[in-house]
C-alpha positions in Angstrom: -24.4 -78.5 69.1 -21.3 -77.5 66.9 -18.3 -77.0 68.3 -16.6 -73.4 68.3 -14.1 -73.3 65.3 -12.0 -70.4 64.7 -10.3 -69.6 60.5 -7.8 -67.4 59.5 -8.9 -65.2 56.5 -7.9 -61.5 55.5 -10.9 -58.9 54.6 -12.0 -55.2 55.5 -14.6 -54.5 57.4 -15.9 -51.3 59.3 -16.6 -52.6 63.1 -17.7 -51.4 66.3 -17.8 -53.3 69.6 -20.4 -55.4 70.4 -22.9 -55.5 73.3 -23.6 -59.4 72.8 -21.6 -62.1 74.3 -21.9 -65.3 72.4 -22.5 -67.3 75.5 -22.0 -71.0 74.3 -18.6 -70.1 72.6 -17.3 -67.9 75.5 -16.0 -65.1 73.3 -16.5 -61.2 72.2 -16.3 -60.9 69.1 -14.3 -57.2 69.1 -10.8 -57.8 67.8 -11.4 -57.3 63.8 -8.8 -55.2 62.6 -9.0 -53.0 59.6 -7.4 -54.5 56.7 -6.0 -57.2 58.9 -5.5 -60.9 59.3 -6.6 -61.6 62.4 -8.5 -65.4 63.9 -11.9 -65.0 64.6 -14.8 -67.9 66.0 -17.6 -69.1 63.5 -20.9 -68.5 64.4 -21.9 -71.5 66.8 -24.9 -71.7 63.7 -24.3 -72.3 60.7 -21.5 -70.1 59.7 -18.4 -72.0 58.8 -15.2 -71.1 56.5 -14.4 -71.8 53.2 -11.5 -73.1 51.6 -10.5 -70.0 49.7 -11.3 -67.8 53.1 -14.4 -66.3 52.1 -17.9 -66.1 53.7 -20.7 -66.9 51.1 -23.5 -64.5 50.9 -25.9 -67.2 51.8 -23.7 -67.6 55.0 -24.2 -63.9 55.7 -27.8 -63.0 55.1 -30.8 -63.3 57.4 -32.6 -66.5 57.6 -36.0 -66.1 55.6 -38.4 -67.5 57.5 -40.0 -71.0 56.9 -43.2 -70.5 58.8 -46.0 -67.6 58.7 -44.6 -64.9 61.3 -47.3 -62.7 63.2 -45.0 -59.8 64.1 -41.8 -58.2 63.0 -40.2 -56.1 65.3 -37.6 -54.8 62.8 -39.9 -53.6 60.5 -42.6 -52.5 62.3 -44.8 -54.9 61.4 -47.8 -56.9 62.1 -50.2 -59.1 59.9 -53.9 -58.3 59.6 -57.0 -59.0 58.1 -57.3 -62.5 59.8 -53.4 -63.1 59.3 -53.2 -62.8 55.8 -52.6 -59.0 55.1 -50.3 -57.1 56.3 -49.3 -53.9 58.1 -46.0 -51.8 58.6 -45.2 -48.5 60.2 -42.9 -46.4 57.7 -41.4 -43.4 58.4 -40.1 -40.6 55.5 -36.8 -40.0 55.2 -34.8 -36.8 53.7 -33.5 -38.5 50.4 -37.4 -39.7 49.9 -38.8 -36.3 49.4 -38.6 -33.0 46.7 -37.7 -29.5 47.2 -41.0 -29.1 48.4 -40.3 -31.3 51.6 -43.3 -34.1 50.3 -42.5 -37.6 49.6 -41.7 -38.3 45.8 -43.9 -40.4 43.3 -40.7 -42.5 43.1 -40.7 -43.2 46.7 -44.4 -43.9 47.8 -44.0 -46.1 44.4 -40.6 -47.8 46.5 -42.7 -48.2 49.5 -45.3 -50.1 47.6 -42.8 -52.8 46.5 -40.8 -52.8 49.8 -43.9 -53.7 52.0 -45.1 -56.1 49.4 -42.2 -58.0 49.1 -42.0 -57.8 53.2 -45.7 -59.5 53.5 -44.5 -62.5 51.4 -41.3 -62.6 53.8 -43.6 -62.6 56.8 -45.9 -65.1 55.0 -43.1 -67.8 55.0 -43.5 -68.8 51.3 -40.4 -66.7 50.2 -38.3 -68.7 47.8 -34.9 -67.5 46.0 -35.8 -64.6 44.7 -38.0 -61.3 44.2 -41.0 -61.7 45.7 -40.7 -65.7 44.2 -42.5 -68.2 46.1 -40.6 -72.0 46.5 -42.8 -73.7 44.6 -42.1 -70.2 41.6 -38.3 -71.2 42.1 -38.6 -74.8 41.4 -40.6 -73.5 38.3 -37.7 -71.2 37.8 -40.8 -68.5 37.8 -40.7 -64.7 38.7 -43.4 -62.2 39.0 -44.1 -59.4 36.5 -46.5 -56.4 37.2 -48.9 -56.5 34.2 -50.9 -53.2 35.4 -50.5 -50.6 38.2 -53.3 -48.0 39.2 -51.8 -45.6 42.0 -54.1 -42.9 43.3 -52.8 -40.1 45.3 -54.8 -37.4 47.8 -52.5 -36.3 50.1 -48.7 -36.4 50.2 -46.9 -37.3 53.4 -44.4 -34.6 54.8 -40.9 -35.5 55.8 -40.5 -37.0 59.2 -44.0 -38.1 59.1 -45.3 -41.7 60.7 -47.5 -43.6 58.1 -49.1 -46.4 57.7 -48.7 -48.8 55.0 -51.4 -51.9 54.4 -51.2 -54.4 51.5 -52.7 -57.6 50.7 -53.3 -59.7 47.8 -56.4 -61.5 46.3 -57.3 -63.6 42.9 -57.2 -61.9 39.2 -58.3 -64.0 36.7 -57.0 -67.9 36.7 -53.6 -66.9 36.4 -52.7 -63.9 37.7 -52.9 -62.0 41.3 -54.0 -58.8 42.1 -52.2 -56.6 44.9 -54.0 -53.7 46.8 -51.8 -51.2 49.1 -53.6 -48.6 51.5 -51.4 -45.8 52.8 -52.5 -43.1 55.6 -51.6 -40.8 58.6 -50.5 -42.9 61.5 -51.7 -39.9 63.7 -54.8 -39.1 62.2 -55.8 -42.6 59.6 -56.6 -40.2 56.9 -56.0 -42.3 53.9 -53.4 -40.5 51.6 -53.1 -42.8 49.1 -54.9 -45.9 47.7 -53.1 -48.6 45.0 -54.3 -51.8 43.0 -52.1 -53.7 40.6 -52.3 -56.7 38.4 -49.6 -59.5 38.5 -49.1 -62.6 36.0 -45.7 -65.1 36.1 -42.9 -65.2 33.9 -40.5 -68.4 33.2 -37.0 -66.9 34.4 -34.8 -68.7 31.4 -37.4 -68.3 28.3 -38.7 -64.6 29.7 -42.1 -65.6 28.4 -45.5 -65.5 30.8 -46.3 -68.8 32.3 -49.8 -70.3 33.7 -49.6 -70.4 37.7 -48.5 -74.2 38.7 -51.0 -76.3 40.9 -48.2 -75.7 43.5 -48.2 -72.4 43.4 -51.9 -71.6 43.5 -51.8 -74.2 46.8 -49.5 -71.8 48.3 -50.6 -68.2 47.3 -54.3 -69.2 47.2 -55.0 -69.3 51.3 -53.7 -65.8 51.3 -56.3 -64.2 48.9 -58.8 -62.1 50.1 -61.9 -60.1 48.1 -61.0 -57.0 49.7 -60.3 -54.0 47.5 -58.5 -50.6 47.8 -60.8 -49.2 45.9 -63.7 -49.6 43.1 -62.3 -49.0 39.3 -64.3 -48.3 36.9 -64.5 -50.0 33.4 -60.5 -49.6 32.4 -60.2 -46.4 29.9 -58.1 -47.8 27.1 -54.7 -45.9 27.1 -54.2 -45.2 22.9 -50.6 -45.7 21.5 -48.7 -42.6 20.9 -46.7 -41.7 17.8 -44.0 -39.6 16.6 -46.6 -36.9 16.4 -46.6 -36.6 20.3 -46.0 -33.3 21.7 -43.1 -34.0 23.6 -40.3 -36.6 23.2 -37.3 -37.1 25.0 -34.8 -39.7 23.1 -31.9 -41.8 23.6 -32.6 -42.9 27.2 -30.9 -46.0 28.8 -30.8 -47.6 32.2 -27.9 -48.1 34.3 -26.6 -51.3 35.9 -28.3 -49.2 39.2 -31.3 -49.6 37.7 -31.8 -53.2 37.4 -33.8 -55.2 40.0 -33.1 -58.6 41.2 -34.9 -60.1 38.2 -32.5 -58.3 36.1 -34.9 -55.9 34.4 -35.4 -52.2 34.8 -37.5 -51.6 37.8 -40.6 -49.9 37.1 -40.2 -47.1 39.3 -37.5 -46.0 36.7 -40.1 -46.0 34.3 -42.3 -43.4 36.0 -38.9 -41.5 36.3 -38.6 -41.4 32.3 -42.2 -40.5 31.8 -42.1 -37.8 33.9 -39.0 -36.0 32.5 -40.7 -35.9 29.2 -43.2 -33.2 30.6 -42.1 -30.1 30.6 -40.6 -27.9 34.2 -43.1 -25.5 34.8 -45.7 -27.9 34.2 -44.4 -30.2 37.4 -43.8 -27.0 39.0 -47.5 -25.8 39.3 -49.1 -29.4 39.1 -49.5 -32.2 41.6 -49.9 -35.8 40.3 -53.1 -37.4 41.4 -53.4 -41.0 39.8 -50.9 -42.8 37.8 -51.6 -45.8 35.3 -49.0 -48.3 34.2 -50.1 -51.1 31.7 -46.8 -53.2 30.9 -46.2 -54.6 27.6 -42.6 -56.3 27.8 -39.5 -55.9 30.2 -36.5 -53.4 29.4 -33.2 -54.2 29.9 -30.2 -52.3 30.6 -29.0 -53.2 26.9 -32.1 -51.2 25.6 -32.1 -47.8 24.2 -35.7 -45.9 25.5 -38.1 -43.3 24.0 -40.3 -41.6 26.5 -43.3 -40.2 24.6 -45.9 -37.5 26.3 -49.0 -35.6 24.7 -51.1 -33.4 26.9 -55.6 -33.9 26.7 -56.1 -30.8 25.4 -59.7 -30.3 24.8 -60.6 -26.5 26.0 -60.1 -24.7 29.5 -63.1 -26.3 31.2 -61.6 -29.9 30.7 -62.9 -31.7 34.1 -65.6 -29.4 35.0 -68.7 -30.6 35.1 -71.5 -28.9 33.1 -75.2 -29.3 33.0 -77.4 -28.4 30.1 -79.0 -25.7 32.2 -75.5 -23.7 31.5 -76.4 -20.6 30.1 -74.7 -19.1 26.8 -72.9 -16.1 26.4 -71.5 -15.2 23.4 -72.8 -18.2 21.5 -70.6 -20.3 24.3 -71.9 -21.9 27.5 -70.4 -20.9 30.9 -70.1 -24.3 33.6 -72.2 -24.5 36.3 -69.2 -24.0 39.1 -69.1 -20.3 37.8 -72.5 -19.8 37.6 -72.8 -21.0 41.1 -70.6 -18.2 41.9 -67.5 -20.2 42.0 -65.6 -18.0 39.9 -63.6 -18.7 36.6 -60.6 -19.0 38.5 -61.7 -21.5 41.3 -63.4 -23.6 38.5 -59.8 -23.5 36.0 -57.7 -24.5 39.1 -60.2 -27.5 40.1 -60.1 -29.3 36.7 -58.2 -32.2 35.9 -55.3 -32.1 33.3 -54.0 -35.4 31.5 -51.0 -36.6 29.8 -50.7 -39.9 28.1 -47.6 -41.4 28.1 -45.7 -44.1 26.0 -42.4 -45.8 26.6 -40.7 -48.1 23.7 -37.3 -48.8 22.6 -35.7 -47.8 19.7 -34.3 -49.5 17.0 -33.0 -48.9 13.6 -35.9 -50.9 11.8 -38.9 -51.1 14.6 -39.8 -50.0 17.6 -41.5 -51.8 20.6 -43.5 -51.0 23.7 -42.3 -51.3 27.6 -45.2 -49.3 29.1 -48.4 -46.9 28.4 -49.5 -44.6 30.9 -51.8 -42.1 32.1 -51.1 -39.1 34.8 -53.8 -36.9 36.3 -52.8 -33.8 38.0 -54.2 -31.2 40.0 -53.1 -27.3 40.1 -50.5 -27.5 43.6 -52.4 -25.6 46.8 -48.8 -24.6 47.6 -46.2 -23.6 45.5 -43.8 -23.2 48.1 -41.9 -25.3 50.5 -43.3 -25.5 54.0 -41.6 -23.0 56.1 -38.7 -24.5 58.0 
């Protein structure tokens, strides 16, 4: 056992009193001052001093663990699906919903990554970095999300308990595919559903990588052939131009921005594509599914053009029609109205697209970060929820 040391340093920290008694070193640890220089015990771990007086962030964070963990009583957490997916209770916070008192694209999208990058904490392999297994960081590899397909029926309230399942399975011979299922904790009605495509990337050269022996040894035991749910054959997303309806230039990211794998984090990207489509629009529309295909990473160097053009192929676009539609006027009414649906019921039921583009900007070319496709759905309530 180490012995107790104790190291005189100077640093500010906010502190209140502990309950805990470190009982092997005999001491409370409540006399930090404020700005002071006071003499305080190292951890009876692995928590020593340094010679300039500082605490190295390695010396500070929480171990990772080494070894497959079943349960997580800090998260919330448990593993499933035989011990290889996994399963955490989430609750939603005030600063992760809209005016409308429901959770924001940008934060089920947050949740996604939060509880994936949690399973691979749980799962033991967690290297030195995002998500990085340790045989990844010996091939100074990181992941990269090559495609995202988010679907969206309900979305949770503020306050509400959810919860949030992922797990991972095979995609091809060098990539992974990640599926997330979200519902009510209360009821398990299934709000949202999400699959997404991974490959590697080589840290120092930024260019995508085959998966090392190693690393399919490690990953491989955790893949399952479960699915969130069925796509069909992909619907190629088509490259916009400068002739796109609406175009919002000169957009940058911040230093804020930036993920551990120092690139833009993609949930910023949803963020510009969505502030290219006009107010109103997002005021009376819900999104329903969401489709990211990644072409290369943006940096906070990078000056971004967010491109959006709305499908706009009549006022019946997503309703279905039959041939037995009868004409009027030389044009053929769907069968929702004839049916006695109503013209109204049958306009607010349809489906309304946008594609989207993302590229930088330069002075001779440009180049593409992302294409995407939203679907929305006319909003059932256009107010907040009472209070």
């Amino acid at each position: 056992m180490a012995a107790c040391q104790s190291y005189l340093f100077s640093y500010s920290v906010w502190c209140s009193r502990p309950r805990r008694v470190d009982n092997s070193c005999k001491m409370v640890m409540d006399h930090v001052k404020i700005n002071g220089t006071t003499s305080i015990p190292a951890s009876c771990s692995s928590v020593t001093g340094s010679e300039n007086g500082r605490i190295s962030v390695e010396q500070l964070r929480q171990n990772i663990p080494t070894t497959k963990q079943l349960r997580d009583p800090y998260r919330q957490a448990v593993m499933i699906e035989e011990d290889v997916g996994y399963r955490q209770k989430v609750v939603i916070r005030s600063y992760e919903v809209g005016p409308d008192k429901t959770a924001t694209i940008g934060s089920i999208l947050n949740l996604l990554q939060e509880t994936a990058l949690n399973h691979v904490w749980m799962s033991g392999l967690l290297g030195d970095g995002f998500g990085a297994t340790h045989g990844m960081t010996r091939n100074d590899l990181i992941w990269v999300v090559s495609r995202m397909h988010l679907q969206i029926d309900h979305y949770p309230i503020w306050g509400e308990v959810l919860e949030l399942d992922t797990w991972v399975g095979a995609s091809g011979k060098n990539g992974m595919r990640r599926d997330w299922q979200l519902r009510s904790h209360n009821t398990g009605i299934v709000y949202a559903r999400a699959t997404s495509t991974w490959v590697m990337m080589n840290q120092k050269t930024r260019r995508l990588s085959k998966m090392p022996d190693e690393v399919r040894a490690e990953i491989g035991p955790w893949f399952i052939e479960k699915r969130a749910f069925e796509e069909d054959v992909p619907e190629k997303i088509e490259k916009l131009d400068d002739s796109a309806k609406y175009v919002t230039s000169n957009l940058k990211a911040k230093r804020g921005d930036l993920d551990m794998n120092h690139h833009v984090n993609n949930v910023k990207y949803v963020g510009w594509m969505l502030e290219t489509i006009p107010e109103k629009f997002m005021e009376e529309n819900q999104l329903t599914s969401i489709i990211l295909e990644y072409r290369r990473e943006c940096g906070n160097s990078d000056v971004v053009q967010s491109l959006a053009d709305p499908d706009e192929v009549g006022i019946f676009n997503g309703v279905h029609q039959t041939c037995n539609d009868s004409p009027i006027n030389g044009y053929s009414l769907p069968s929702e109205i004839l049916r006695g649906n109503g013209l109204l019921n049958s306009i607010e039921g349809r489906e309304l697209r946008y594609t989207h583009l993302l590229q930088t900007k330069g002075e001779h070319k440009s180049e593409e970060i992302v294409r995407g496709r939203t679907i929305w759905k006319k909003k059932l309530y256009k107010k907040p929820f009472p209070p």
